[in-house]
NUKEPA-259895 format. One line per 8 residues: number of its first residue (from 1); their letters; for each residue z, y, x of C-alpha. Coordinates in nm, 3 decimals. Layout:
N
NUM) a) Z/Y/X  ...
END
This chain:
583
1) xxxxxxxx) 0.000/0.000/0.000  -0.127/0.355/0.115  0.201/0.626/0.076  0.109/0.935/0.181  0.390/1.212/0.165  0.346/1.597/0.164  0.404/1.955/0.133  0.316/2.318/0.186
9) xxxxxxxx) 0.522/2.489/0.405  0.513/2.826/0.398  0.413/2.901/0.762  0.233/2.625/0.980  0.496/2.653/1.265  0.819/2.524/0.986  0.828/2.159/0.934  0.958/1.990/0.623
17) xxxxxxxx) 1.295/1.717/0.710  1.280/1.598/0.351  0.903/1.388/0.420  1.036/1.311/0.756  1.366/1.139/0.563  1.155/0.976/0.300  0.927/0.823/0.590  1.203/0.713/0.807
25) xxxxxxxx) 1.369/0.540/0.532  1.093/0.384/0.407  1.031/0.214/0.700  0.987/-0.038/0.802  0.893/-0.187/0.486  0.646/0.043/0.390  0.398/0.265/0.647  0.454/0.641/0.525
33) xxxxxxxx) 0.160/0.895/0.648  0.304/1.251/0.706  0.053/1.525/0.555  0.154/1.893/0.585  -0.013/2.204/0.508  0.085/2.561/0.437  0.037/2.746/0.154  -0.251/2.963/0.233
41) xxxxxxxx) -0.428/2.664/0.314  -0.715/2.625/0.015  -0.647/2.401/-0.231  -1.005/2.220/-0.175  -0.911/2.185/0.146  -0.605/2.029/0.128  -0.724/1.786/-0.147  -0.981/1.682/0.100
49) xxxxxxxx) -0.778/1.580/0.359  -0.572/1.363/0.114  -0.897/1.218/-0.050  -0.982/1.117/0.291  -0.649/0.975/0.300  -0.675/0.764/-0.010  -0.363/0.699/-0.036  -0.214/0.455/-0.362
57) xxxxxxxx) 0.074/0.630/-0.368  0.093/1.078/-0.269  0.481/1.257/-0.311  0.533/1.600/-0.258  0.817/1.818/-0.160  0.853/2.119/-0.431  0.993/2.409/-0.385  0.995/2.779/-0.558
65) xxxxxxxx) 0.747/2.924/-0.249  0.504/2.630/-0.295  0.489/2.505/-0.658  0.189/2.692/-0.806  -0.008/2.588/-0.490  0.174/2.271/-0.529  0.029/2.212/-0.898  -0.311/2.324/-0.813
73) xxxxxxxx) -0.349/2.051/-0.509  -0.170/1.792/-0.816  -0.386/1.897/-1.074  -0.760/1.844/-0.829  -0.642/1.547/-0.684  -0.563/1.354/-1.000  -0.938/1.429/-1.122  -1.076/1.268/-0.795
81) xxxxxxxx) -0.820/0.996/-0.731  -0.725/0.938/-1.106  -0.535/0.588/-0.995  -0.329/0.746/-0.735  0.048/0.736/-0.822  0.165/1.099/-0.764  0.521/1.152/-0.739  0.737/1.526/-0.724
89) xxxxxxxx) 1.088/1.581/-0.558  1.261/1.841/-0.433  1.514/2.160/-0.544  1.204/2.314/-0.719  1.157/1.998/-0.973  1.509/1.808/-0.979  1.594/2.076/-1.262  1.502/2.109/-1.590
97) xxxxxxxx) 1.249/1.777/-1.571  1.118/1.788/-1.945  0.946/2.127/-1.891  0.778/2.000/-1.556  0.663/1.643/-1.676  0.522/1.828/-1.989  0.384/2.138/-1.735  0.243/1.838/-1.471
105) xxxxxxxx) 0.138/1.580/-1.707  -0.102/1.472/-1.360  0.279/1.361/-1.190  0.363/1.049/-1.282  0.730/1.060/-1.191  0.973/1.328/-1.063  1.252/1.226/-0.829  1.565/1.405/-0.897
113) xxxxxxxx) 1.820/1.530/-0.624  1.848/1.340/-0.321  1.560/1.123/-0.272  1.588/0.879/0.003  1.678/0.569/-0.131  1.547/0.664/-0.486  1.162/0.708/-0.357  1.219/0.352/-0.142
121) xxxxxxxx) 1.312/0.170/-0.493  1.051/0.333/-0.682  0.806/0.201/-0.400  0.945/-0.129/-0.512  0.855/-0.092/-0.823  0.497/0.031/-0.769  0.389/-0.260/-0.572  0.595/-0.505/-0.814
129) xxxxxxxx) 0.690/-0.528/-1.142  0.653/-0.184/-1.262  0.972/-0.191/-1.407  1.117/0.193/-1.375  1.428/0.150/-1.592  1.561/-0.008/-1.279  1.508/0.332/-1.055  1.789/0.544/-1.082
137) xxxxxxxx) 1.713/0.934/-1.055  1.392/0.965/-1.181  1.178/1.135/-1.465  0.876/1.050/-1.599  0.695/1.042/-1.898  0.715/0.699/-2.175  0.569/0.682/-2.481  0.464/1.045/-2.451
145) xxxxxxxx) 0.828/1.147/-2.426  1.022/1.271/-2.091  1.275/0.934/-2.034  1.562/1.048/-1.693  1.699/0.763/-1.565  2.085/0.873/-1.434  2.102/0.967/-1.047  2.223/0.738/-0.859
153) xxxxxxxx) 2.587/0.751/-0.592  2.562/0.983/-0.282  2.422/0.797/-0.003  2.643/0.729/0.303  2.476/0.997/0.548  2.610/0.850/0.814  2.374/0.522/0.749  2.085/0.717/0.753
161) xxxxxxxx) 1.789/0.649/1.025  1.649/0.980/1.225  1.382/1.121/1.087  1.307/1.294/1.436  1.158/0.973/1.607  0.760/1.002/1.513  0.526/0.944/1.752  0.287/1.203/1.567
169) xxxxxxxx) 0.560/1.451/1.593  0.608/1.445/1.974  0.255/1.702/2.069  0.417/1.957/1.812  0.777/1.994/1.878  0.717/2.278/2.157  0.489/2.471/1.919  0.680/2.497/1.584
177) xxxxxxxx) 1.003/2.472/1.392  1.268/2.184/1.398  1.517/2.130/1.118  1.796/1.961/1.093  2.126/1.895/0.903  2.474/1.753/1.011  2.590/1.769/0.645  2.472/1.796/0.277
185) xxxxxxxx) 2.623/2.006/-0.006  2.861/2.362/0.008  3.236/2.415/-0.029  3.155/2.717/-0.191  3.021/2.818/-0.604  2.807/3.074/-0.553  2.634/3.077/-0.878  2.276/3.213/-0.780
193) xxxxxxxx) 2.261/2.932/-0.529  2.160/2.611/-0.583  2.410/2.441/-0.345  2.685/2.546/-0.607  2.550/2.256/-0.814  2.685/1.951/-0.559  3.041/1.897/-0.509  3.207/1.845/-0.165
201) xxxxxxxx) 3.087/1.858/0.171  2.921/1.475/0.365  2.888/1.472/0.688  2.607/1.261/0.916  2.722/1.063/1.179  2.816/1.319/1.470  2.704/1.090/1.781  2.376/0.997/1.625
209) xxxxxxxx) 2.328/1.393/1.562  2.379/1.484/1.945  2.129/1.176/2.010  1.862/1.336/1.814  1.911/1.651/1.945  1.861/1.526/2.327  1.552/1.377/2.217  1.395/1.631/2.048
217) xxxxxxxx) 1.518/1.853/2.368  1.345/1.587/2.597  1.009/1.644/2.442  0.982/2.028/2.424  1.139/2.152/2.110  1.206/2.486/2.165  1.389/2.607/1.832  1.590/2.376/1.594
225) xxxxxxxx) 1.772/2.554/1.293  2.068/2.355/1.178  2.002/2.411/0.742  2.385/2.289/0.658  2.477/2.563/0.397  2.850/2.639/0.606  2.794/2.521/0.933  3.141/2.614/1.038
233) xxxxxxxx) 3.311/2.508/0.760  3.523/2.274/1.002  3.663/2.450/1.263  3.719/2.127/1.478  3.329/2.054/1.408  3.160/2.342/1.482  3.338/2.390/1.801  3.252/2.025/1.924
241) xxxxxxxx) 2.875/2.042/1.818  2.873/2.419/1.963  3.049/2.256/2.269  2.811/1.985/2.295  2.463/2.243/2.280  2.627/2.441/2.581  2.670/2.161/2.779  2.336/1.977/2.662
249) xxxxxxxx) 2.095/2.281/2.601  1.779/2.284/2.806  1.659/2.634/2.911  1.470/2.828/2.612  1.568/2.629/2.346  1.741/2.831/2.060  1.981/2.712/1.767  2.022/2.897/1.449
257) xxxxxxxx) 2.305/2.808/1.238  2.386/2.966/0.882  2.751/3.053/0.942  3.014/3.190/0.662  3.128/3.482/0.923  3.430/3.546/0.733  3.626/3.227/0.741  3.491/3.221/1.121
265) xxxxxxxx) 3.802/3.246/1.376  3.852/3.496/1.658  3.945/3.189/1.900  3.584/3.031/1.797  3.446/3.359/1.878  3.605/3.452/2.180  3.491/3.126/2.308  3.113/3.146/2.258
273) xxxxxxxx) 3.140/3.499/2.370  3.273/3.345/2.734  3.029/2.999/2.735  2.722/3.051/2.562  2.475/3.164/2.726  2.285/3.438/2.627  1.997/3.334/2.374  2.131/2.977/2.307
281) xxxxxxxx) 2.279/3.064/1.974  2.151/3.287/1.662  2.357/3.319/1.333  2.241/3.353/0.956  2.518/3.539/0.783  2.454/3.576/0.407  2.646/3.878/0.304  2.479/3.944/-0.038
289) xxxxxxxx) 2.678/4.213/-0.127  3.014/4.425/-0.078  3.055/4.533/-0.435  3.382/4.305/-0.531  3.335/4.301/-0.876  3.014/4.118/-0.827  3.123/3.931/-0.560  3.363/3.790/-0.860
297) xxxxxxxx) 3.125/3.784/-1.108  2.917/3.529/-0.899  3.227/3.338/-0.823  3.194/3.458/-0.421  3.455/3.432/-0.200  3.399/3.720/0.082  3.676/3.886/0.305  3.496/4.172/0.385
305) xxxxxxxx) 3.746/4.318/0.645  3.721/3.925/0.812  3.323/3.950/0.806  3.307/4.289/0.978  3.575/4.135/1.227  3.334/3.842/1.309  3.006/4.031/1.310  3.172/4.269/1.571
313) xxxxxxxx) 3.293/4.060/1.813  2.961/3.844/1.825  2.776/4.185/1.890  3.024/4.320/2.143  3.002/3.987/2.304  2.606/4.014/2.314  2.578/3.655/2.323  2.452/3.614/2.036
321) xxxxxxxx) 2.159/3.743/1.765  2.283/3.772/1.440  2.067/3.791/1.078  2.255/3.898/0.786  2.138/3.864/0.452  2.108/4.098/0.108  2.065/4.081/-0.264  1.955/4.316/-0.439
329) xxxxxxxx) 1.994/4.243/-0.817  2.323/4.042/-0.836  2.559/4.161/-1.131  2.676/4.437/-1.221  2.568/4.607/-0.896  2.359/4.900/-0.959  2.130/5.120/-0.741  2.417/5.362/-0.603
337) xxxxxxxx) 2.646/5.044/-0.563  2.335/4.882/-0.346  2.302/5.217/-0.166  2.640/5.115/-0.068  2.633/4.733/0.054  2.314/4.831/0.256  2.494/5.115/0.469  2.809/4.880/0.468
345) xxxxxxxx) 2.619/4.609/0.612  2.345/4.864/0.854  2.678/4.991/0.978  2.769/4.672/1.159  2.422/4.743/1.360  2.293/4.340/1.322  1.958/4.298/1.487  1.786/4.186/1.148
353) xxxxxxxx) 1.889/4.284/0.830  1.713/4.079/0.589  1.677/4.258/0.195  1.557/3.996/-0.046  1.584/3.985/-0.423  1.803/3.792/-0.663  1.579/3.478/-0.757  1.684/3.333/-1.099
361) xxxxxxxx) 1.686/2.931/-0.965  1.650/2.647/-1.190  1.991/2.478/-1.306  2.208/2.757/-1.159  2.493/2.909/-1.319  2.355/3.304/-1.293  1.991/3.157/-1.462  2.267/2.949/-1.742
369) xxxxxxxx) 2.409/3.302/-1.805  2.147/3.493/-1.764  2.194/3.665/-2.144  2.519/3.785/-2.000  2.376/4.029/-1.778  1.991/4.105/-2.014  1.865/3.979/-1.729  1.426/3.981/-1.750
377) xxxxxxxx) 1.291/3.769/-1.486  0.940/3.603/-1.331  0.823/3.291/-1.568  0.721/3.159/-1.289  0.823/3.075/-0.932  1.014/3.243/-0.777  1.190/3.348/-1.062  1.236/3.717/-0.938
385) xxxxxxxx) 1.450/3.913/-1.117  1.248/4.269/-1.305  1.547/4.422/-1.460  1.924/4.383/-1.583  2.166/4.577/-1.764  2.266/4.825/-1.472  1.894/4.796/-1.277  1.604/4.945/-1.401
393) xxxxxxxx) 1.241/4.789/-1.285  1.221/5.121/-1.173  1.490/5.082/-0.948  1.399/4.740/-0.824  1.047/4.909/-0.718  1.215/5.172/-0.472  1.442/4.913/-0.363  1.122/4.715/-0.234
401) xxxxxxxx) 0.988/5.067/-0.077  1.303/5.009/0.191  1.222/4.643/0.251  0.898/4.712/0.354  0.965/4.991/0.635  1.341/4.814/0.714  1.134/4.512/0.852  0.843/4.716/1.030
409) xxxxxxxx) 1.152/4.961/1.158  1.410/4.847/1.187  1.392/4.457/1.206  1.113/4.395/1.449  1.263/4.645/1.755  0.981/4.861/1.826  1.187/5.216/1.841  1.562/5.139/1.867
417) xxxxxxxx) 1.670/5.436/1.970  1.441/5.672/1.753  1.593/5.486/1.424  1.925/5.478/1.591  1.842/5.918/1.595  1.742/5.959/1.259  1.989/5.810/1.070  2.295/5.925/1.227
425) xxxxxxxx) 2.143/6.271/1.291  1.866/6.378/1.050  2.004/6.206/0.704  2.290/6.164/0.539  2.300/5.744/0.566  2.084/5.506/0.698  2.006/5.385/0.362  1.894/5.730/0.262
433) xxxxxxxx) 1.625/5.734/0.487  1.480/5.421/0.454  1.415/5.503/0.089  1.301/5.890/0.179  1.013/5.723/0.391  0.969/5.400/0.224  0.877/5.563/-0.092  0.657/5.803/0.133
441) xxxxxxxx) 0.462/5.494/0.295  0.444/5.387/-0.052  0.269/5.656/-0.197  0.011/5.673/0.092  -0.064/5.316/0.012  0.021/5.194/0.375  0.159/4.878/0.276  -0.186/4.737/0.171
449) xxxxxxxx) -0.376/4.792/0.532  -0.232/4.639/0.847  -0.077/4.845/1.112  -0.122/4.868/1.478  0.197/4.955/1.731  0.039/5.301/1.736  -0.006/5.371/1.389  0.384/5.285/1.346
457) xxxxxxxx) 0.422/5.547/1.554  0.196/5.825/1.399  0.318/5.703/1.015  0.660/5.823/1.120  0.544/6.132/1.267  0.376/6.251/0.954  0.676/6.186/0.777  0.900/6.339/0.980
465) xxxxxxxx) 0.646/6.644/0.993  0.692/6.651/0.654  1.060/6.592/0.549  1.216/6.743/0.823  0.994/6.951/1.066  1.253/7.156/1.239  1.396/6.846/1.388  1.057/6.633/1.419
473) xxxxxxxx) 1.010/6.815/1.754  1.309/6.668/1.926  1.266/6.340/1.708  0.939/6.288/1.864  1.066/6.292/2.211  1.283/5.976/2.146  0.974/5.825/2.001  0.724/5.885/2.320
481) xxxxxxxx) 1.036/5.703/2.505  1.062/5.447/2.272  0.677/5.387/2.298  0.674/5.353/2.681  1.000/5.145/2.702  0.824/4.843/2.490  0.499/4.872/2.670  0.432/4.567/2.899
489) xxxxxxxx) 0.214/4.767/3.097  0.103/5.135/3.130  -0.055/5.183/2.842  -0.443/5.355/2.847  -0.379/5.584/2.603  -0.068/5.680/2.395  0.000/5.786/2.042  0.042/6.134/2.109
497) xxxxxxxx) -0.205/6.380/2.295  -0.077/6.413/2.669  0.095/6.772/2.688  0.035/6.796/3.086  -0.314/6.810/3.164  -0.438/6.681/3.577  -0.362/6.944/3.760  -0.034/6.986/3.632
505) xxxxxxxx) 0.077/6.633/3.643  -0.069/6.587/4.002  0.182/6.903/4.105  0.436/6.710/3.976  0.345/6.370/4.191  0.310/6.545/4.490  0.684/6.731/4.414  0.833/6.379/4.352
513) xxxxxxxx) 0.703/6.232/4.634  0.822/6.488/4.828  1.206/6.486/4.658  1.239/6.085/4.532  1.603/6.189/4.445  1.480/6.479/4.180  1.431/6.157/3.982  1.789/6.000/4.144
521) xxxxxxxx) 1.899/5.760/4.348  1.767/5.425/4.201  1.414/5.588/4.165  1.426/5.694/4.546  1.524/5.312/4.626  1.158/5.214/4.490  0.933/5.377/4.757  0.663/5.440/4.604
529) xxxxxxxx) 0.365/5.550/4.725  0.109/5.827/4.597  -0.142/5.553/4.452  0.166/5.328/4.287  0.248/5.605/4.132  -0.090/5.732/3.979  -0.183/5.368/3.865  0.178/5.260/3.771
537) xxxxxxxx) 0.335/5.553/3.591  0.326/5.797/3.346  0.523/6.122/3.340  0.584/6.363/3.019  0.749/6.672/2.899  1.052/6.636/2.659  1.303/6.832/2.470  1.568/6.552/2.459
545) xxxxxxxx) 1.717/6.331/2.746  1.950/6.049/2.788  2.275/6.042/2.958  2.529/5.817/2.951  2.312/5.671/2.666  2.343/5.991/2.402  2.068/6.239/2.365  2.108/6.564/2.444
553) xxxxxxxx) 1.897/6.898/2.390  1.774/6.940/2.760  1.405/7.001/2.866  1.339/6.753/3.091  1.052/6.512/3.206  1.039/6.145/3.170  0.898/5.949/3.434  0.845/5.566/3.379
561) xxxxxxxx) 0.757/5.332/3.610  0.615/4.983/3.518  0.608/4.711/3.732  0.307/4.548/3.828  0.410/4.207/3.891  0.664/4.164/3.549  0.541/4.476/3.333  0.892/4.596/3.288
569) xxxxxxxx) 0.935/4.931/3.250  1.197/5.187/3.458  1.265/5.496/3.276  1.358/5.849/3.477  1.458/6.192/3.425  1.438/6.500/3.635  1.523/6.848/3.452  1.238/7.117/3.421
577) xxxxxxx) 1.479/7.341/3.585  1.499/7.143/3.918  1.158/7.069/3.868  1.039/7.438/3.855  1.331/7.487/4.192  1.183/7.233/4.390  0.859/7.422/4.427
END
């Protein structure tokens, strides 16, 4: 028998561990092909891989970013393999099974929950008697009407085999994603997640974990994200598996974990901050919100006080990269109240804040209750919420304005300091000026063309230009620093129109290489000669410099060098004063 098993990630560098489990379970009793695509992959062309496949039996992995695409690839493949068995599973499906057996008539079963030893017996079945009353946790369709046999126990994690140990995996594990879990379920009820549904925490079988994590290590993996919902829920855990990747890690590998920060203790901390080395570790911190009432209203648990303790120390410790998490739409929280979780949460300075919007999920409590709040949402996946009683669609809409320029801005590095500038100097909170120029890039329609490094660059200089043009001057001096200090090489030509024409910036060479120390000490050290210095640097007027790492009003130059053999760039300043003295 043919089994073929499959999804659509949403990137081509993630992997799914839910196929991989289903495979390595089946085996060896059954051979299971892996088939994965991504969801911008054409339908057509997916269903012609799997026709080529022909495979008797073809289960996919559902979930709410890959349903639709999902149904299409069902829906075509049924019409050219009509006597292919098609089977669904995954968080997407395991809800509400009546509505998608009548939506996917082309599905012949649905596998509910965890699916392991379910899709083995239903194998079973397929290739013997046919009898599916004897499946447990499944969903199909008899007599025309949905029958759901009753889930079966929890399976002993600890029994199951790796599903790390494919041949076919081995050429890929340098070049994308690797998952993996040490436990399944959540200690916690948050009632927009769907993790609130399973009670109690399992746990895999710790030695076997390690073991799989020095093989995938021996043949290139390069990033493996750990998906257990608390993955320092045990103190005495954590600390052994964190333990165990210090002493075990293999140079540019990187773990992500999705940690509850505030239950996280200063000892645990303080101990990563003095072993790990930098890099090794990056943490997912979901903070959602810091609006109490809705914290309560969603049946969170959240010190905040505890958080902002943890997030601190792992940033003064600068160990460690840490991504913290938003809602925007929970209950009860309004705009202003947003306003104020997202310059709570900015405050703390992580190096990616990630804004998303609550997603009404199948068979959670908030979706249950949904009346309670006149919540309107998305029919269809993902379930996006469009309005409640205290958030307007209108509301939601600006709201998406900041997420836009937060990730191009803010989240992907390109002008720290600039950022760092405006919204401690120019407005009144960060938050404030996120929205002033994501609305702004908005209504210019720059969200809908694609964006070189420069054209960052000149977007905020229009803006500035336009909301606050007495300071845009001194603004714009932070930004020609920020430009050079990501370049990997001098760049050809900048952003901004050079204010020193030839003859004036050739005075200037000759003057430096006359007095190294007007640029200091560390500059003089470098030696440069008259042709390094025309063909590795770049000098330019400014209104601003930094000392002691503040800006200050001081008309100045900036001189950077960049390295030829690394690209790195060394940043300088020499006064226009001493400068103008020196001639």
């Amino acid at each position: 028998m043919n089994v073929v098993v499959s999804t659509l990630n949403a990137k081509y560098i993630h992997t799914n561990l839910a196929i991989r489990y289903l495979k390595a379970f089946a085996e060896p009793d059954y051979h299971v092909e892996l088939a994965e695509y991504t969801i911008k992959d054409p339908a057509i062309n997916i269903v012609t891989d799997l026709y080529k496949r022909q495979p008797h039996v073809l289960g996919f992995s559902c979930y709410i970013w890959n349903i639709e695409e999902t149904i299409a690839v069902v829906k075509m493949i049924k019409k050219v393999l009509p006597e292919t068995v098609i089977i669904l599973g995954g968080p997407e499906v395991s809800y509400d099974v009546p509505y998608w057996l009548e939506r996917i008539p082309q599905a012949d079963f649905i596998v509910l929950g965890e699916g392991e030893e379910t899709f083995k017996q239903l194998l079973d079945e397929i290739s013997g008697r046919k009898n599916w009353s004897e499946v447990s946790g499944i969903g199909y369709l008899e007599d025309g009407k949905p029958k759901i046999n009753p889930q079966r126990n929890k399976l002993d994690l600890r029994e199951l085999p790796s599903p790390f140990r494919f041949e076919e995996d081995k050429s890929e594990l340098s070049k994308r994603v690797t998952y993996i879990e040490t436990s399944r379920g959540c200690p916690f009820r948050c009632q927009f997640c769907l993790s609130s549904i399973e009670v109690g925490v399992r746990y895999f079988n710790r030695e076997a974990i390690k073991e799989d994590i020095r093989y995938l290590m021996a043949h290139g993996a390069k990033t493996i994200k750990f998906v257990d919902r608390t993955f320092n829920i045990s103190r005495s855990y954590a600390m052994e598996m964190f333990q165990f990747l210090i002493d075990e890690h293999k140079p540019g590998t990187v773990f992500q974990f999705e940690i509850t920060a505030d239950i996280m203790r200063p000892e645990v901390i303080d101990f990563l901050n003095k072993n790990a080395p930098k890099g090794l570790f990056r943490f997912e911190i979901g903070v959602q919100s810091t609006n109490d009432a809705t914290n309560e209203l969603v049946m969170r648990k959240q010190s905040w006080p505890k958080l902002v303790r943890t997030v601190t120390m792992v940033k003064d410790g600068g160990k460690i990269e840490q991504h913290l998490d938003l809602i925007a739409g929970l209950p009860e929280e309004n705009y202003d109240s947003f306003r104020q979780t997202f310059n709570d949460v900015f405050a703390l300075r992580p190096e990616e804040l990630q804004l998303g919007f609550l997603k009404m999920l199948r068979g959670t409590g908030l979706r249950i209750r949904a009346n309670e709040h006149d919540y309107v949402y998305m029919d269809h996946s993902p379930y996006e919420i469009l309005s409640n009683n205290v958030l307007s669609f209108a509301e939601i809409v600006k709201i998406k304005q900041v997420e836009d320029v937060l990730e191009k801005y803010w989240n992907d590095h390109r002008m720290n300091e600039t950022i760092e500038y405006v919204v401690t100097r120019s407005f009144n909170t960060p938050f404030d000026f996120f929205q002033s120029f994501g609305t702004y890039w908005d209504e210019r329609g720059w969200g809908r063309i694609g964006h070189q490094l420069e054209d960052l660059f000149k977007r905020l200089q229009e803006f500035l230009h336009a909301e606050q043009p007495d300071k845009s001057e001194e603004i714009e001096s932070i930004m020609k620093y920020d430009y050079l200090m990501n370049q990997r090489y001098k760049p050809r030509k900048p952003w901004w129109e050079p204010a020193l024409d030839k003859q004036e910036r050739s005075l200037l060479y000759q003057k430096i290489l006359q007095q190294p120390l007007l640029l200091g000490t560390e500059f003089a050290k470098l030696g440069l000669t008259e042709k390094e210095m025309y063909k590795h640097t770049m000098i330019e007027p400014l209104s601003l410099s930094l000392v002691d790492g503040k800006w200050i009003k001081q008309n100045n130059y900036l001189f950077v060098y960049f390295e030829p053999t690394t690209g790195r760039p060394s940043a300088f300043f020499m006064e226009s004063e001493a400068a103008t003295s020196a001639s």
